[in-house]
Residue, then its C-alpha position, 0 to 999 in steps of 0.5 A: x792837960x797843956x800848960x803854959x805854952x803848949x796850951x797857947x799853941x793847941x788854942x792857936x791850931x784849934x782856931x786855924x782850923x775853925x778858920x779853915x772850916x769856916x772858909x770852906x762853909x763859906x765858898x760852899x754857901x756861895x755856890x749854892x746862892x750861884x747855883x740857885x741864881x742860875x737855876x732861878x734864871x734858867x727856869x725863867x729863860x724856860x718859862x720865856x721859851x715856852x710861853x714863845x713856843x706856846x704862841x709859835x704853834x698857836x701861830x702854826x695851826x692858824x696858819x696851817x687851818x686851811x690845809x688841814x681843812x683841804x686835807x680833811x675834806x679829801x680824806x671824807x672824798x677818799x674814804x668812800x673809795x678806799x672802802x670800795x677799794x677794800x671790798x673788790x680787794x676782798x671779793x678778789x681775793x676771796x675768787x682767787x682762793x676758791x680757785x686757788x685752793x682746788x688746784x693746790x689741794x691737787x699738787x699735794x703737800x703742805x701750804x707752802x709746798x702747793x703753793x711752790x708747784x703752783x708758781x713752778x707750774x706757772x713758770x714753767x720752772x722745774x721747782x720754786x722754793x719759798x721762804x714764807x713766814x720765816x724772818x730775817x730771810x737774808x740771814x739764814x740759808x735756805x737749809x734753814x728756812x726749810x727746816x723751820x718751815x717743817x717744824x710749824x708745819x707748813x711744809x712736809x718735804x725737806x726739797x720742793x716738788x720736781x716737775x720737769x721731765x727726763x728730757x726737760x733736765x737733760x736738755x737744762x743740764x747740756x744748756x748749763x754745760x754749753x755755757x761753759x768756757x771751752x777749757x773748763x773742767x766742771x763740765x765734765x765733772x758730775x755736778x748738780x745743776x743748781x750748783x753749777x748755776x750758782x758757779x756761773x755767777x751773775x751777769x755782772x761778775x767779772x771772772x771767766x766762767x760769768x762772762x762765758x755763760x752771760x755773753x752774748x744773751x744765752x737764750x738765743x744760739x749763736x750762728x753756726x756754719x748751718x745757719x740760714x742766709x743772713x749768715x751769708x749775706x752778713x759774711x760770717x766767719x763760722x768755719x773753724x779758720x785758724x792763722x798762724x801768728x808769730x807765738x810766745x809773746x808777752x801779754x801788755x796789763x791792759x788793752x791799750x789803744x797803742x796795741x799793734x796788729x801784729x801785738x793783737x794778732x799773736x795775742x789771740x793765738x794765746x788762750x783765751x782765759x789767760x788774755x782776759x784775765x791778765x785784762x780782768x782789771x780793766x774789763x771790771x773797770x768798764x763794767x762798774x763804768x757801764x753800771x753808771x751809764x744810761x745803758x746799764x744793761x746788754x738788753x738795754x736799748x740805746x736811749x732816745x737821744x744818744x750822746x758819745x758817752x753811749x759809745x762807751x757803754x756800747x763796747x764794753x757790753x759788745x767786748x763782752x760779748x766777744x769774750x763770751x764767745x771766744x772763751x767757749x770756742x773750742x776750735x783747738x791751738x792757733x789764732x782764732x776769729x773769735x779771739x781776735x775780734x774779742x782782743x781788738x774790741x777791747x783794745x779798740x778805741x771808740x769813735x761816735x758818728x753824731x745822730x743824723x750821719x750813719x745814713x749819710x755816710x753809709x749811703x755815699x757813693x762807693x769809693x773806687x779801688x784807688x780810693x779803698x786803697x788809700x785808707x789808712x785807719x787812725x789806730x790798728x783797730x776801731x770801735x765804730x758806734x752808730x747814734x743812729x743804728x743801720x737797719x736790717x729789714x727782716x727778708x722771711x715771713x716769722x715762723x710759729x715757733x720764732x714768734x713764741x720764743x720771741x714773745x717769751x723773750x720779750x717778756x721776760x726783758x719788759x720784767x728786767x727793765x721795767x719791773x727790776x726783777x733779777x733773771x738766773x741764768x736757767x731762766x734765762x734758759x728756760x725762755x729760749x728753749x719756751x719751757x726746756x720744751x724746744x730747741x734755741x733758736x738760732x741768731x741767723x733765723x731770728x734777724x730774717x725773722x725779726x730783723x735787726x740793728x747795727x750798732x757799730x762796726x769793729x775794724x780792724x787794720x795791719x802794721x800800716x793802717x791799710x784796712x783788713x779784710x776781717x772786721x765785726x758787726x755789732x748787732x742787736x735785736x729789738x725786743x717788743x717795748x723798750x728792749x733789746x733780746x741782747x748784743x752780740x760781736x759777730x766775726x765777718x769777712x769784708x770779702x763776703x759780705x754782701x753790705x761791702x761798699x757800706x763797711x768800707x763807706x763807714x771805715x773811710x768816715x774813720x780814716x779821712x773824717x775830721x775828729x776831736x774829742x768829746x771833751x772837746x768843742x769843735x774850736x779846740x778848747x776843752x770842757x771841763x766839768x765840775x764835780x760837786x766838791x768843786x773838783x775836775x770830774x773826769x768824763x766818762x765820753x773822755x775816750x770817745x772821737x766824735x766826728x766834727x760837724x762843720x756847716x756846709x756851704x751853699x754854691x751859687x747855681x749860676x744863671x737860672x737856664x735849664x730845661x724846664x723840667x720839675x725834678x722831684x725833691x731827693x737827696x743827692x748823695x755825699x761823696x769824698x773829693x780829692x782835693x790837692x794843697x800845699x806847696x805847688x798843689x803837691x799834697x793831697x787829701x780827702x774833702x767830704x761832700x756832704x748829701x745835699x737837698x735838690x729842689x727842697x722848695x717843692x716839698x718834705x722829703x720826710x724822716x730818713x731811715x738808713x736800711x741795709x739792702x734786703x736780706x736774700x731769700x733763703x736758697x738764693x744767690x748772694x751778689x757781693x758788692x765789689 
């Protein structure tokens, strides 16, 4: 027991921490009364709120009563078609099993395997395989899907029924093959066809054997030296031609528009695949480009009102094409027309003649030799694309076998785009050759036929600009509704076309009209848009020369003499002027004339559709243009 002062001071350390307790009761009562108040306060702000929300939604249903009422009125109007609905559904499903079955039960197999032969049938496919019943689709393969199938019994097979014949899968196997590049391999190694198919990729991919097996359109056979008269007509270069250029030059990274004749011309002495892909990166470029445009897609047709970004999307689908043709051409070592047209097209720069001057301008008068002389085209090649494409009237009656492979086509084009349905390349087989039952048909016999479109010219010039000889048409075919079968950049010789004096008409258009960009005004001040961060967007038409349309003046007729004599209202024809300037009229350039209407007062005219001369009939001559 403390004493003395010991005691005093354990006294002392007992009070302190009574003190200290007491304190610390104290500061805890506190926060508990603060607690308490906030929670009494924040349970009466919740009472307020919800007494406020009780009388908002009270508010909300009296205003909202009339349109729950409308909606219940319609809802009683509908319920009696929707039940009728339901019962013609029933009746329809209930006829289409009862006919279903029979044809089911007669192809044989499990529920899943009879209705695959039943689609393959229908769609004249060698096998369909479906995944019915089995989720997550996408996350499994269809080894898998196969596998659970079988085991709840839906399907007997591992592999779906096969209907072709012999004759149906070598003819898809050779198809497969021909879609190669030339210098491709695989081709003759032994391959299955689906994995060859799934090797070829998508028409969208950007790697060599993609764009060799998608461009131009597969479905229908290219020209060939035993194609028929519009061949001739149109000057296609099919023989295996070669020129030699000077060889070993060094590939540029990209098809620019500063490429030379000379630069272009040794480049296509090279191999096609390693041009095309030291270019891959831009040409990936225009697609995702393309991807974003209002032509999406090769068998896209051009839209109704056409703008210069379209000059755009129109050459890269038109460069594809003849990267397609040039990678399978298998003529053998030097410069080829193929490769040629595919390097100048890609490196072309793209010039947009405005709806309403195609015609104008094709239909001028010729020019004379003087004057063919004297153009000079602005780059070593050009993209020339038409607002308003040239028509190709068809010159043959259609053949029974044309007509079949054509609606078999345009079916399958009205599915793509206006459906969204995807294609495989074999279906896209299997529609030109109507079943792997008959050959392609080819090109040349289809715009006879069927006619066809120009859309655009590639043009090609020398070391000085002076036109060449070689150029491309760039054609389409139109399809039945909203569509076109495909594009393709056909090779052509200036020499040998019949349509001579329309080319040069349309290439002195790029080399004398007057041009500015398309984010240009024709006062020369620049358009900028705006993106939706504030930000300059750069355009996708930046690129494209659009020609300046400028107002043309009317000239006083002079005094109202004459004979006497109504002339019928027509269309006098446009026609390039020299025209002499500068110090003492010693300098000279080209002045257009534009078509004029004579004597519009006594009547319309009506649309005007440019059409090139009519196709000759096969088995006659063809009078070239000079």
């Amino acid at each position: 027991m403390a004493r003395g002062k010991h005691r005093q001071a354990k006294h002392n350390r007992d009070m302190r921490e009574a003190q200290d307790k007491l304190a610390t009761v104290r500061a805890e009562l506190a926060e508990e009364e603060r607690l308490h108040e906030a929670a009494f306060k924040a349970r009466a702000e919740a009472d307020e709120l919800k007494r406020e929300l009780d009388a908002a939604c009270v508010d909300r249903d009296r205003a909202c009563q009339a349109e729950v009422d409308r909606l219940g009125n319609e809802i009683a109007a509908l319920g009696l078609w929707v039940k009728s609905h339901r019962a013609l559904h029933q009746r329809v499903h209930d006829r289409w099993g009862r006919m279903l079955d029979p044809i089911t039960d007669a192809l044989g197999g499990g529920k899943t395997e009879s209705l695959e032969a039943f689609m393959a049938v229908i769609g004249a496919e060698d096998s369909v395989t479906l995944q019915l019943d089995v989720a997550d689709r996408r996350q499994i393969s269809q080894e898998a899907a196969t596998a659970i199938q079988r085991a709840r019994g839906g399907r007997r097979s591992a592999q779906p029924k096969k209907h072709y014949t012999e004759a149906q899968k070598q003819m898809r196997k050779e198809l497969l093959v021909s879609r190669l590049p030339a210098d491709d391999h695989r081709a003759d190694a032994d391959v299955d066809d689906d994995t060859r198919q799934r090797a070829l990729g998508t028409l969208f991919d950007r790697t060599p054997a993609a764009v060799s097996a998608w461009h131009p359109a597969s479905w229908i056979a290219e020209p060939s030296p035993e194609s028929a008269g519009s061949a001739q007509a149109l000057g296609l270069v099919l023989g295996e031609e070669h020129t030699d250029f000077p060889e070993g030059p060094s590939i540029p990274t990209q098809a620019h528009a500063t490429l030379s004749a000379a630069t272009r011309n040794a480049l296509s002495g090279l191999p096609p695949r390693q041009i095309f892909t030291t270019w891959q990166r831009a040409y990936g470029a225009g697609t995702e480009q393309a991807l974003d445009s209002r032509i999406r897609l090769p068998i896209a047709a051009m839209p109704r009102h056409p703008i210069p970004a379209d000059a755009a999307s129109l050459q890269h689908w038109y460069t594809a094409a003849a990267w397609g043709s040039a990678l399978r051409y298998a003529g053998g070592a030097g410069s080829c027309a193929p490769s040629r047209i595919a390097v100048a097209t890609q490196a072309a720069v793209p010039f947009w003649l405005p709806p309403g001057h195609t015609l104008n301008y094709a239909d001028s008068e010729p020019l004379s030799a003087d004057d063919r002389a004297d153009i000079r085209l602005p780059y070593a090649q050009v993209f020339l694309a038409f607002a308003d494409p040239l028509r190709l009237d068809a010159a043959a009656p259609s053949t029974p076998e044309v007509d079949e492979s054509w609606e078999w086509m345009t079916r399958v084009v009205t599915d793509i785009l206006g459906r969204g349905q995807t294609r495989s390349l074999g279906s896209m087989l299997l529609a030109g050759t109507r079943g792997f039952t008959a050959d392609r048909v080819d090109l040349c016999d289809m715009i006879e036929q069927r006619g066809a479109r120009i859309e655009g010219l590639v043009l090609l010039a020398d070391a000085v600009g002076r036109l060449d000889d070689e150029f491309a048409w760039c054609v389409t075919i139109p399809a039945k509704s909203s569509g076109v079968l495909g594009r393709w950049t056909l090779p052509a010789s200036l020499d040998s076309t019949a349509f001579r004096d329309q080319v040069i008409n349309l290439a002195a258009v790029a080399a004398w009209g007057d041009w500015h960009s398309a984010a240009e005004e024709t006062d020369g001040h620049v358009t900028v848009r705006e993106s939706a961060d504030g930000e300059s967007a750069e355009r996708k038409d930046g690129a494209v020369r659009v020609l300046n349309v400028k107002a043309t003046g009317r000239a006083e007729s002079g005094a109202a003499q004459g004979t006497g004599a109504q002339v019928a209202p027509h269309i006098r024809r446009g026609h390039w002027r020299r025209q002499r300037y500068g110090p003492k009229r010693s300098l000279e350039r080209r002045v257009r004339i534009a078509p004029v209407l004579v004597n519009a007062a006594r009547g319309d005219i009506g649309p005007r559709v440019y059409r090139l001369p009519s196709l000759p009939r096969e088995g006659a001559a063809v009078t070239r243009q000079r």
